[in-house]
Residue, then its C-alpha position, 0 to 999 in steps of 0.5 A: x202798193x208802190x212807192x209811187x201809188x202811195x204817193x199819188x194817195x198821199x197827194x190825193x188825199x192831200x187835195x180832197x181834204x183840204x177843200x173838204x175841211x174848207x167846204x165841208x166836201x169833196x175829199x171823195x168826189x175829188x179822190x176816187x176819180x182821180x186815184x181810179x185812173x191809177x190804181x181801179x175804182x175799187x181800190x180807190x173807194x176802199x182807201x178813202x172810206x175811213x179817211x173820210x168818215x173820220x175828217x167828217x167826224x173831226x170837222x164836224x165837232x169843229x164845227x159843232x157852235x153853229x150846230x143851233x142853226x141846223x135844220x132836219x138833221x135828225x130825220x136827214x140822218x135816219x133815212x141817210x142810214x136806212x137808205x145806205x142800207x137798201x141802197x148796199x142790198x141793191x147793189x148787184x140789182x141795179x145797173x149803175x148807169x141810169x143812176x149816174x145819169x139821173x144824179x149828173x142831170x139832177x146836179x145840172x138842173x141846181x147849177x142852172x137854177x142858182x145861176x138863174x136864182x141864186x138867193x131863192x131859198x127852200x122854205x122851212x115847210x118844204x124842207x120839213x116834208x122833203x127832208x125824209x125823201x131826200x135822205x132816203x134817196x141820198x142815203x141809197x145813192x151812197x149805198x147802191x154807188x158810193x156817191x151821196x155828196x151833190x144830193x146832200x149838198x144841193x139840199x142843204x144849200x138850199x137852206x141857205x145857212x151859215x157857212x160853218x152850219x152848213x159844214x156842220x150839216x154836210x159833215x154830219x150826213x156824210x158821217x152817218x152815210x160813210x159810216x154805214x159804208x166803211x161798217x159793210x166794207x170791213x164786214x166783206x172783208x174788203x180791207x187788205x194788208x195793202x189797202x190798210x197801209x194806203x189807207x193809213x197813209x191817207x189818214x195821215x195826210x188828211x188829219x194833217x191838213x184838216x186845221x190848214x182849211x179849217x182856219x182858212x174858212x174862218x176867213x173866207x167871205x159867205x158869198x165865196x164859200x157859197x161859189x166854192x160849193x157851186x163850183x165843187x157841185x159842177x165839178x161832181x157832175x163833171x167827175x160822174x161824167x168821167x165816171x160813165x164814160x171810163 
């Protein structure tokens, strides 16, 4: 890697882990795009994975005093794992395109719909019954295309919890999936000389900016944090959409 890639991954890195640690996503969603216009999406992927799983990790132990408002975390982060694993065995099976369509017109759908409704609730029967589906299905997104964040994300919003539950939550699935990620990455082999050291560099950056945005989301109102997940949800749609037409 160039000077000037690691520090595009730096300044990559940088960004996404500051709105993560802020809002509990979008360090990938918002790094893989970006970095794929400079260095390929299988780079980009690659170095991200133990930055994130690890700022998953970190963020979610902060936040682990909201930990009693969690609801299905253990049914969630089962089937997030075992459906990271169909959804890697299936990889060169499935065609990648449908996938993203049904994922950007499922994340339009839940923009359109908190717009129209934005306090109705999931109730805690429905999510009870759908909570395995759900991490099924996020789990094999994750596996099949490297993306289970809008799924996991429009699903706990539903619950309606805590900012910092909520972070506790979105964290705690994202560990679990990134990890089943990161697990098959190093057992391909996919971890060169260069993408360690970028990697490296991206942890570095990461872990540095964590408390920055873990203390500014102590001071942001429930309301605002609410919006900033909306809108981190429509930028997804709009990073898939580049993603489709690249």
């Amino acid at each position: 890697m160039s000077p000037g890639e690691l520090t595009l991954i730096a300044l990559a890195s940088l960004v996404g882990a500051f709105v993560k640690s802020v809002t509990g996503m979008g360090y990938p969603m918002l790094a893989v795009p970006f970095l794929s216009l400079f260095i390929g999406v299988h780079d980009a992927v690659v170095i991200i994975a133990l930055p994130n799983t690890v700022t998953n990790l970190v963020i979610n132990r902060a936040s682990r005093e909201a930990r009693h408002e969690a609801r299905d975390l253990g049914v969630l982060g089962s089937t997030v794992a075992i459906g990271s694993i169909v959804g890697v065995l299936l990889l060169v099976q499935l065609p990648e395109t449908p996938l993203l369509l049904a994922l950007i017109a499922t994340v339009v759908v839940f923009v359109i719909r908190y717009f129209r409704s934005p306090r109705s609730p999931i109730s805690q029967s429905t999510t009870h019954r759908w909570a395995p589906p759900v991490g099924m299905l996020a789990g094999v997104m994750q596996g099949a295309v490297g993306i289970s964040g809008p799924i996991v994300a429009m699903w706990l919003h539903g619950y309606r919890l805590g900012k910092d539950a909520y972070v506790y939550s979105v964290t705690w699935l994202f560990f679990i999936g990134g990890s089943v990620q990161l697990a098959v990455l190093l057992l391909a082999g996919e971890f060169t000389t260069d993408r360690v050291v970028a990697s490296g560099v991206a942890f570095v950056v990461a872990m540095s900016v964590v408390p920055v945005g873990s203390r500014l989301r102590g001071r942001i109102d429930g309301d605002v944090f609410e919006k900033l997940v909306v809108g981190l949800l429509s930028i997804s749609a709009i990073s898939l959409t580049l993603r489709l037409l690249s």
